[in-house]
C-alpha positions as CSV (number, residue, x, y, z in Angstrom):
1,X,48.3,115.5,-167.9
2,X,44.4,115.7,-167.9
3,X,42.6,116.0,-164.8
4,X,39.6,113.8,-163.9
5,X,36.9,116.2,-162.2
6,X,35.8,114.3,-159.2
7,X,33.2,116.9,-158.2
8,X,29.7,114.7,-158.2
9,X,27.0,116.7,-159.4
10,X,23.2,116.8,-157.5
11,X,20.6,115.8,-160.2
12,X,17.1,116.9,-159.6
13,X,16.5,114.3,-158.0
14,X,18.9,113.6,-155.7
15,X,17.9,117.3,-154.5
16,X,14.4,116.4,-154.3
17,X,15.1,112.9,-152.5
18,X,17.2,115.3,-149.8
19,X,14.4,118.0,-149.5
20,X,12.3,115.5,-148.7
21,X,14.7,113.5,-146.1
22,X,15.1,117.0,-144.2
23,X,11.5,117.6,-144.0
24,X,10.9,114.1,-142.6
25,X,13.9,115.0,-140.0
26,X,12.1,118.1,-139.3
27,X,9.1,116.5,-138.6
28,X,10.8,113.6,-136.5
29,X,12.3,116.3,-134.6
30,X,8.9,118.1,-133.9
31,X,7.2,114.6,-132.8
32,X,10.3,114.4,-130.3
33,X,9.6,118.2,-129.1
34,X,6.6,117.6,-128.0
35,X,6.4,113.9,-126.4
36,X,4.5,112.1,-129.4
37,X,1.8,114.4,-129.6
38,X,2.6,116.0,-133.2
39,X,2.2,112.7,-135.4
40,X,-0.7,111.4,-133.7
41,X,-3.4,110.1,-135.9
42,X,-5.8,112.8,-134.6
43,X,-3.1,115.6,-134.6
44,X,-2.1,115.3,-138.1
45,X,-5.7,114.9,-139.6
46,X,-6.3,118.5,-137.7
47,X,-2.7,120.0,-139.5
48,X,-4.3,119.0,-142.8
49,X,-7.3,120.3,-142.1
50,X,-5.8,123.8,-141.2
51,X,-4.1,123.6,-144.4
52,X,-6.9,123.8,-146.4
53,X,-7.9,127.3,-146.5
54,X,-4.2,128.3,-146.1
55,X,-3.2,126.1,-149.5
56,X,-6.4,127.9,-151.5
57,X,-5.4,131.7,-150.8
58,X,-1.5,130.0,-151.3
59,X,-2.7,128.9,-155.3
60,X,-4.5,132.7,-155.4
61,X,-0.7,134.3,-154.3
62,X,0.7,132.1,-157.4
63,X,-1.6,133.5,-159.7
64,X,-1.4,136.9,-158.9
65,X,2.1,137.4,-157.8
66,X,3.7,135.0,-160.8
67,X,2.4,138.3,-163.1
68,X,3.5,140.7,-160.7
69,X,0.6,141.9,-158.5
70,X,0.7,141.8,-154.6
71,X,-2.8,142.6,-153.8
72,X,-2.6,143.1,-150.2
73,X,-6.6,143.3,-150.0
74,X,-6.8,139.7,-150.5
75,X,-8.0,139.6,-146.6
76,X,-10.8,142.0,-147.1
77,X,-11.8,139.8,-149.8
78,X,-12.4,136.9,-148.2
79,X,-14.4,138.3,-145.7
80,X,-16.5,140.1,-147.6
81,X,-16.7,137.3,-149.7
82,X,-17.6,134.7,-146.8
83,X,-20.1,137.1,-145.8
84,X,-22.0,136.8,-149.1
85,X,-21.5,133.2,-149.3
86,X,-23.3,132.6,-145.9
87,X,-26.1,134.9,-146.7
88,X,-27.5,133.2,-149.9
89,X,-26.4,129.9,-147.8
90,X,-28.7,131.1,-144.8
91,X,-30.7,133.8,-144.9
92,X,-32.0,132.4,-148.8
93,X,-31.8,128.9,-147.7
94,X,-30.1,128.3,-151.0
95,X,-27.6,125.7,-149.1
96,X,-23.8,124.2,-150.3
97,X,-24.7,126.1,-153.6
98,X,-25.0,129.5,-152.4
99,X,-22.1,129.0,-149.9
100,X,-19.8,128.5,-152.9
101,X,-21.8,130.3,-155.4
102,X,-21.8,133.9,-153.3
103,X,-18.5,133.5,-152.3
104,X,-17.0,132.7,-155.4
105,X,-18.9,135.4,-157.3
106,X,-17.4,138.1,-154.9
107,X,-14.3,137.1,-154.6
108,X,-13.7,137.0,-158.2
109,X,-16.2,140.2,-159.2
110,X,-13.5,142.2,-156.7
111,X,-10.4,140.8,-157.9
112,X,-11.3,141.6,-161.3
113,X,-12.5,144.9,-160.5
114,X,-9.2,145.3,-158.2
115,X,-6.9,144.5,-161.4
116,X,-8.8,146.6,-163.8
117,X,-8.2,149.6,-161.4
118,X,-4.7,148.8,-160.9
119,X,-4.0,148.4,-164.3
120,X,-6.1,151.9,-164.5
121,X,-4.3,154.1,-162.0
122,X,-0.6,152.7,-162.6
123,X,0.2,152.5,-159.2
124,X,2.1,149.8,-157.4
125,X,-0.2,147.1,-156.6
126,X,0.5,146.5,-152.8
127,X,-0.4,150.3,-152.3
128,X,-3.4,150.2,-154.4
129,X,-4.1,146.8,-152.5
130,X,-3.6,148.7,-149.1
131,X,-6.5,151.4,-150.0
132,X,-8.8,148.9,-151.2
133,X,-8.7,146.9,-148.0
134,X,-9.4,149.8,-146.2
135,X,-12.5,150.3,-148.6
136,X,-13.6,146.7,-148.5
137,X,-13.0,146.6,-144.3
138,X,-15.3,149.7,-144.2
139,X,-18.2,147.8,-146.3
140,X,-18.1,144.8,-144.3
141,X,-18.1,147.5,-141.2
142,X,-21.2,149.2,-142.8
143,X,-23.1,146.1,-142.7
144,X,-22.2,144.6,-139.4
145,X,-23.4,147.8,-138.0
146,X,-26.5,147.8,-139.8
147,X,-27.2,144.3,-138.9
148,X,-26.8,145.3,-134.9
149,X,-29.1,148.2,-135.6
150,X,-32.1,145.3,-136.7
151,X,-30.7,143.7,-134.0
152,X,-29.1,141.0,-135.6
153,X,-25.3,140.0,-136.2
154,X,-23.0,139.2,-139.0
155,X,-24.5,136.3,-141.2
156,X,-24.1,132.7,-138.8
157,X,-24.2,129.7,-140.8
158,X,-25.2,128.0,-137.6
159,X,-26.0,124.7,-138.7
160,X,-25.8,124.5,-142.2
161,X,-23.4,124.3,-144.4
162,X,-20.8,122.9,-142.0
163,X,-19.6,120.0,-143.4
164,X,-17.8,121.7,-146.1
165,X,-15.2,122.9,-143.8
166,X,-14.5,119.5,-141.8
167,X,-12.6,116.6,-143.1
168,X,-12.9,114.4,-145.3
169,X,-14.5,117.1,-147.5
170,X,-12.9,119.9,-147.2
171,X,-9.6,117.9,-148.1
172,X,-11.8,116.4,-151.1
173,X,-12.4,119.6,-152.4
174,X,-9.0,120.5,-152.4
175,X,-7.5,117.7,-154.2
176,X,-9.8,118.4,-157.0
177,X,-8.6,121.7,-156.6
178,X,-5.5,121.5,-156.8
179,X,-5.4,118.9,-159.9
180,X,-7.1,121.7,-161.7
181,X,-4.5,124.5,-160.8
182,X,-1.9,121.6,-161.7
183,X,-3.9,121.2,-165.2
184,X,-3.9,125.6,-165.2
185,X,-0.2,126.2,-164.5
186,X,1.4,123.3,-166.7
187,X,-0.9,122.1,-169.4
188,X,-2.9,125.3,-170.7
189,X,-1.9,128.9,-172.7
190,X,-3.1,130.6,-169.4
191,X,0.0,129.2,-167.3
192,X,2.8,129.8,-169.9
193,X,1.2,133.0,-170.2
194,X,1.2,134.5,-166.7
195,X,4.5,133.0,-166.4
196,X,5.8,134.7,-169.6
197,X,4.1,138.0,-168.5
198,X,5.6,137.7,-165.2
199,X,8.9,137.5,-166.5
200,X,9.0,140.4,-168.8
201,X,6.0,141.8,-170.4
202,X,7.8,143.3,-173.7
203,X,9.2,139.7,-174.8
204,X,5.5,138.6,-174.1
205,X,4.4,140.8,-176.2
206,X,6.9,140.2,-178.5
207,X,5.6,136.3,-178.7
208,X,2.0,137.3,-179.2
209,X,0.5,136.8,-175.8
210,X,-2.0,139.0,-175.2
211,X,-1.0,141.0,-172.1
212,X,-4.2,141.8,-170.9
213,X,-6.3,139.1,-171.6
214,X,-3.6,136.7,-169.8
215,X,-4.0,139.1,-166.6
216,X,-7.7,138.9,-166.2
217,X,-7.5,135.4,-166.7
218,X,-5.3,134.7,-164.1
219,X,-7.7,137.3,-161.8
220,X,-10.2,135.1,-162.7
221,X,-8.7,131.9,-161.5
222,X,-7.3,133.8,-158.5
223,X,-10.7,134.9,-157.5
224,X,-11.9,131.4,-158.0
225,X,-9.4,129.7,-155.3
226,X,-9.7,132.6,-153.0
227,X,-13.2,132.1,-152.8
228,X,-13.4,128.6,-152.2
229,X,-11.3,129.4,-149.6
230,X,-13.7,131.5,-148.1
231,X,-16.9,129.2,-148.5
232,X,-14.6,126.7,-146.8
233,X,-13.1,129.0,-144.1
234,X,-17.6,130.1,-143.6
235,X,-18.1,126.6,-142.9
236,X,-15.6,126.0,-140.4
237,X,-16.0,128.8,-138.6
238,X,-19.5,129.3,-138.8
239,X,-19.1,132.8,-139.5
240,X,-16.9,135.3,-140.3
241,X,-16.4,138.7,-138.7
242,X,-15.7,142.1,-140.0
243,X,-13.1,143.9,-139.3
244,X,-11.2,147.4,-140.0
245,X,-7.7,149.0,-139.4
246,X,-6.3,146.6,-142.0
247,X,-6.6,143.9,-139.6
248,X,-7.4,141.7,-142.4
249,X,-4.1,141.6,-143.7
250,X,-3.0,139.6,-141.1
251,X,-5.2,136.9,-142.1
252,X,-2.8,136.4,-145.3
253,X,0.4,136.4,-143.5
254,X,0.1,132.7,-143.4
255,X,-0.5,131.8,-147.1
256,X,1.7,134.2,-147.9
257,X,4.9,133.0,-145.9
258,X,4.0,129.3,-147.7
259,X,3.8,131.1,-150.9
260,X,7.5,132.2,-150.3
261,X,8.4,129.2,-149.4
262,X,6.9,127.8,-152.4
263,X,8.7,130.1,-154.4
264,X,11.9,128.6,-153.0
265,X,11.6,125.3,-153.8
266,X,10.2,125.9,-157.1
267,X,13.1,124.6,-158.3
268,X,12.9,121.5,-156.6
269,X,9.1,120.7,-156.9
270,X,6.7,122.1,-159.3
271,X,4.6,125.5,-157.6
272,X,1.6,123.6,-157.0
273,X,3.1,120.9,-155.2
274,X,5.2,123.2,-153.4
275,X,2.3,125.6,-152.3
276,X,0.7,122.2,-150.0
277,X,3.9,121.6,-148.8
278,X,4.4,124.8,-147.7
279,X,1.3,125.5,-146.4
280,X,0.9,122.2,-144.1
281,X,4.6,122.7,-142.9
282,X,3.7,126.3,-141.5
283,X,0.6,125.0,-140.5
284,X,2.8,122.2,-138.9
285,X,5.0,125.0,-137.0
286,X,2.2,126.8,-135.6
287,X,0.7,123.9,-134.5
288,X,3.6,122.4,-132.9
289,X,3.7,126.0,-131.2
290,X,0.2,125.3,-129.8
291,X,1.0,122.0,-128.1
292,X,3.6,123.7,-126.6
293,X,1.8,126.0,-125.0
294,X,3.3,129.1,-126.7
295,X,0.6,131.4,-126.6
296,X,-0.8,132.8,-128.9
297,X,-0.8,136.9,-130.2
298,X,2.9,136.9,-128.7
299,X,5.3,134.9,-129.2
300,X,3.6,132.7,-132.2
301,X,3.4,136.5,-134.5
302,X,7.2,136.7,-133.7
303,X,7.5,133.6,-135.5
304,X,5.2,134.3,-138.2
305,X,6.9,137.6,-139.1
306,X,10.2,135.4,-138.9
307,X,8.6,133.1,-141.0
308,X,7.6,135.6,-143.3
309,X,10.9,137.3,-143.7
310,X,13.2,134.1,-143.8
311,X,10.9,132.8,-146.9
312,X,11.1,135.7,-148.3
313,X,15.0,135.8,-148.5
314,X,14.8,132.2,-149.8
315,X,12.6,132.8,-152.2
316,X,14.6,136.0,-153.5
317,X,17.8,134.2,-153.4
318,X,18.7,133.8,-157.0
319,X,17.8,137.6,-157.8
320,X,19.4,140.5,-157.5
321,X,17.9,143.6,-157.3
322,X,14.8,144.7,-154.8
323,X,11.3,143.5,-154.5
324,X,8.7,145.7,-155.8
């Protein structure tokens, strides 16, 4: 007698219709928590808004940590880079050109130089990322101090400039963006090869990819997202300050929760779309947070470092074996 297996099998996407259904639940939910307020017009425009810079350093974490590199001086980065940006913006009146230009330039000029050293020394990346940032803190230090000495601050954009960081631009900008690092990851050499190298650099080399060349590639697109990110994060904020104690690595904690998440649901939606998904739901968490009145520097960074550790069990959930 044969047995007819009854057992009804999820294709992709039934799972992806169901992701979707429980993130539309979650966010029904949230509107319920707090009275209306979460998917008003207004409210949600802002949560897309926040995602921006968030989504940028999230496509940065793809590159980097799809090939095996947690540079943890990402933070320092940025600000270092946003620094730049606003100079050439301001102080040489060169406008929206040296926003992006400056901060582009540095952010990828240190990443490479960051990957070349690591691949130099041998060392784990997120301790070789953890010195940096304490290098990179201390140069941004250097100069805030030598501005106050002139008696002048950090680089303010004050007004010019701002419009890149408000909608509808900002969220321009990052559609373009993100069609390109769409393009990057599934249509070009550059993504099979990070992905290839990620996975196990002997049988890379064993299929002719050029190891090195496909790691300063993806450096050079990382550097390119991370400093749009921090053009866009100058504008908004007007400036950006230095800071030292690796402070700055809390500024990454965010992306890099949505790039676990990301991770997780690779299976489910392509990396790219995952990483804006990710990022406007933390965004969406944080926010919901807000307009509860939880404040802020308490109980919201015991969430994030829940956050941070619950995506990163998802993400690791079909591996065995530790993180390095």
């Amino acid at each position: 007698m044969k047995y007819v297996n009854l057992k009804i099998r999820q294709t992709p996407m039934v799972v992806t219709g169901i992701t979707v259904a429980v993130i539309v639940l979650i966010y029904a939910v949230l509107n319920i928590v707090t009275g209306g307020k979460f998917l008003a017009g207004s409210n949600i425009l802002f949560v897309l808004s926040a995602s921006v810079v968030t989504t940028f350093v999230v496509i940065a974490f793809c590159f980097m940590i799809t090939m095996g590199f947690m540079d943890l001086s990402l933070g320092s980065i940025m600000i270092l880079a946003s620094n730049a940006g606003g100079i050439l913006a301001a102080n040489l009146h060169w406008g929206y050109f040296g926003l992006i230009f400056g901060s582009v330039a540095v952010a990828v000029c240190l990443g490479l130089l960051n990957i070349k050293l690591m691949l130099m020394s041998k060392i784990p990346s997120w301790v070789f990322g953890l010195g940096i940032a304490m290098i990179y803190e201390a140069i941004g230090a250097m100069y805030n101090s030598s501005q106050i000495k002139i008696g002048k601050q950090v680089v303010s954009l004050d007004a010019v400039c701002r419009e890149l960081g408000s909608p509808p631009w900002n969220l321009i900008v990052l559609a373009a963006a993100l069609f390109v690092a769409y393009i990057i990851f599934n249509r070009t050499s550059i993504g099979f090869g990070l992905r290839a190298v990620g996975s196990n650099t002997t049988v890379a080399r064993m299929m002719g990819i050029n190891i090195d060349k496909t790691i300063i590639l993806a450096a050079l697109c990382a550097g390119f997202y991370a400093g749009f990110a921090s053009a866009i994060n100058e504008s908004y904020g007007n400036r950006v300050g230095t800071i030292t104690g690796l402070q700055s690595i809390s500024s990454i904690f965010t992306p890099l929760a949505a790039y676990l998440l990301a991770k997780a649901l690779q299976n489910i939606f392509n990396i790219v779309i995952g990483a804006v998904m990710s990022a406007v739901l933390i965004t969406s968490i944080f926010n919901v947070l807000t307009l509860l009145g939880v404040p802020s520097g308490t109980w919201q960074e015991v969430v994030m470092g829940c956050s941070v550790i619950v995506c990163g069990i998802l993400s690791q959930r079909r591996f065995e074996g530790v993180v390095k």
